[in-house]
C-alpha positions as CSV (number, residue, x, y, z in Angstrom):
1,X,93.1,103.7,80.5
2,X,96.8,103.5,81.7
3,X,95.5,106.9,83.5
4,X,92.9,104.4,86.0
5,X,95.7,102.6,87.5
6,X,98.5,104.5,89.6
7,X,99.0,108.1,89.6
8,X,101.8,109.3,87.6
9,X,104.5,110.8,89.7
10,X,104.4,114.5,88.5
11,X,102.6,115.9,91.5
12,X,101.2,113.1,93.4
13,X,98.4,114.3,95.1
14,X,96.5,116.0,92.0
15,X,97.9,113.4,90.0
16,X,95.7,111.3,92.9
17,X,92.5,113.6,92.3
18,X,92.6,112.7,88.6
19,X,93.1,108.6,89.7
20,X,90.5,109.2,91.6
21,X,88.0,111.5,89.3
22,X,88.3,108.8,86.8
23,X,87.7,105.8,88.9
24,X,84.1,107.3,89.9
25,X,83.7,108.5,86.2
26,X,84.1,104.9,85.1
27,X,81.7,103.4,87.7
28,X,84.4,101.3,90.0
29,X,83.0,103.7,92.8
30,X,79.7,104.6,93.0
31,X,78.4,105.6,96.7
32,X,81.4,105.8,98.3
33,X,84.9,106.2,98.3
34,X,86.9,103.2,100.0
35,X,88.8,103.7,103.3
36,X,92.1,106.0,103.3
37,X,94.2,102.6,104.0
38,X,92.5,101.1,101.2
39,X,93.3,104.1,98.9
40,X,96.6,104.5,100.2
41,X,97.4,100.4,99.0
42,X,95.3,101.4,95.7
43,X,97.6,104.6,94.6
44,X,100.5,103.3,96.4
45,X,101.1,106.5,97.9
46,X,101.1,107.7,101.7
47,X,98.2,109.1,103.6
48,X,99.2,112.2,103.6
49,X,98.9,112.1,99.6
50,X,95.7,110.6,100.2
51,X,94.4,113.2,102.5
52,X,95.5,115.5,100.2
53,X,93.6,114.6,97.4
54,X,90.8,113.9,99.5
55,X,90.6,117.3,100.8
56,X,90.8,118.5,97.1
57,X,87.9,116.3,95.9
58,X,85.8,117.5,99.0
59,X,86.2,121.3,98.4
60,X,85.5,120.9,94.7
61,X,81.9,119.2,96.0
62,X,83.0,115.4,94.1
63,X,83.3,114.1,98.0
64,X,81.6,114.2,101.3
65,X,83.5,116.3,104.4
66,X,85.5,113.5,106.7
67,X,83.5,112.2,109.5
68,X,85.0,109.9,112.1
69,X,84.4,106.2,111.4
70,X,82.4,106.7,107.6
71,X,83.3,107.0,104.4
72,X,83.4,109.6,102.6
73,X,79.9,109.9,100.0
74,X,80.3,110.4,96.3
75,X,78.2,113.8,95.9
76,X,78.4,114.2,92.4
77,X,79.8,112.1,89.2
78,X,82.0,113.9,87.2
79,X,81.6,114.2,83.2
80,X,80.0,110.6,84.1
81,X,79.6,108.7,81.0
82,X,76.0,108.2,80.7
83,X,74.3,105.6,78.6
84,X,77.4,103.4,78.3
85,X,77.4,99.9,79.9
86,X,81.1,99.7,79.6
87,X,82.2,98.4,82.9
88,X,86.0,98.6,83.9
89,X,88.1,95.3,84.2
90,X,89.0,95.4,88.1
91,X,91.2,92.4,89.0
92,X,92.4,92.2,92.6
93,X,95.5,90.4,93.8
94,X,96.0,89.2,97.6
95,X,99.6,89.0,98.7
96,X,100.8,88.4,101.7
97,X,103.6,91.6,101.1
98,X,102.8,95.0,100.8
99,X,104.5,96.6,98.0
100,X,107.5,98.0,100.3
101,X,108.5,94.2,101.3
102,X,107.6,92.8,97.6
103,X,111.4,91.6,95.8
104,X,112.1,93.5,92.8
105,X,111.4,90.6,90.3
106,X,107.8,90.8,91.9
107,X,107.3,94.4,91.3
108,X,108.7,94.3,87.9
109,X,105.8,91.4,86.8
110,X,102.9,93.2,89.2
111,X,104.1,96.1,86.4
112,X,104.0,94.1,83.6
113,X,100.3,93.0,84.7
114,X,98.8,96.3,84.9
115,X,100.6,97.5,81.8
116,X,99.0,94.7,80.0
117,X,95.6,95.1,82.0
118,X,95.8,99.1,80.7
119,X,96.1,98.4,77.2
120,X,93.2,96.6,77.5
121,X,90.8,99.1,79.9
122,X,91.7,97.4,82.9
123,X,93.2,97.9,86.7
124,X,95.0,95.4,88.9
125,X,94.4,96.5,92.6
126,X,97.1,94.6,95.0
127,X,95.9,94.0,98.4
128,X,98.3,93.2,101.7
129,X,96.2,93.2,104.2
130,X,97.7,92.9,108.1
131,X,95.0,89.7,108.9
132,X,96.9,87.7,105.6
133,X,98.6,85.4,108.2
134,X,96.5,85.7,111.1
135,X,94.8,81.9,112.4
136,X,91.3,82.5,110.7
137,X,91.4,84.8,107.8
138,X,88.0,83.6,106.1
139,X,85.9,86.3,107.9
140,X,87.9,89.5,106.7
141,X,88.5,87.7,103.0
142,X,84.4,87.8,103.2
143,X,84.5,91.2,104.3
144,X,87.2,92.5,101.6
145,X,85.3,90.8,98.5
146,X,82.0,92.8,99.9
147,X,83.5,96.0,100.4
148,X,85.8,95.4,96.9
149,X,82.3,94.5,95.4
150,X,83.8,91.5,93.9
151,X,82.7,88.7,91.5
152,X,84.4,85.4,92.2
């Protein structure tokens, strides 16, 4: 499930379809897609990549056509895997770096983590939001385990 994680770097936007295809196959999205920021952080790739892929997903009918302020609707599940309760291993980290501003010793173990998460049918999903050292971060933590669908 190494595939679920990151795209490989071979072409990055169809290497971000197939990220993408496989994380609505395996029931981590459902409705929607998240936001392109989100995405972006998840594929660790930049929004043009995203948009890319996007547009890609939306012409072959997976996605919903952009609208201002919404996210885009799953239309259709691809080669969904019916009948199986298998659910994916998401876990989430919150750092107060993005991946760009991360020291090399971190990025080497946040590696190591997904590698081993892979192996076992799992994705670790890094999050750096802007609010990490604002005065009251409760409220948008709430708002990021909502939207991430979490279970604490």
């Amino acid at each position: 499930m190494d595939e679920l994680t990151v795209p490989l770097r071979a072409s990055l936007a169809s290497e971000c379809v197939r990220v993408i295809r496989g994380r609505i196959e395996s029931g981590e999205w459902t409705a929607s897609l998240p936001g392109e920021r989100r995405l972006v952080d998840s594929l660790q790739v930049c929004r043009h990549t995203v948009r890319q892929a996007l547009q890609q997903l939306e012409e072959d009918g997976l996605v919903s056509a952009s609208t201002p302020g919404a996210r885009r609707e799953i239309l259709a599940q691809p080669g969904a895997a019916g009948g199986s309760d298998h659910r994916l291993l998401r876990i989430g980290m919150l750092s107060p770096w993005s991946f760009a501003r991360m020291e090399r010793a971190t990025l080497l173990e946040v590696d190591q983590i997904r590698a081993a998460l892979a192996k076992q049918g799992g994705t670790l999903e890094v999050f750096a939001p802007t609010w990490y050292h604002s005065q009251h971060p409760g409220r948008k933590l709430g708002e990021l385990l909502n939207d991430a669908s979490c279970q604490t």
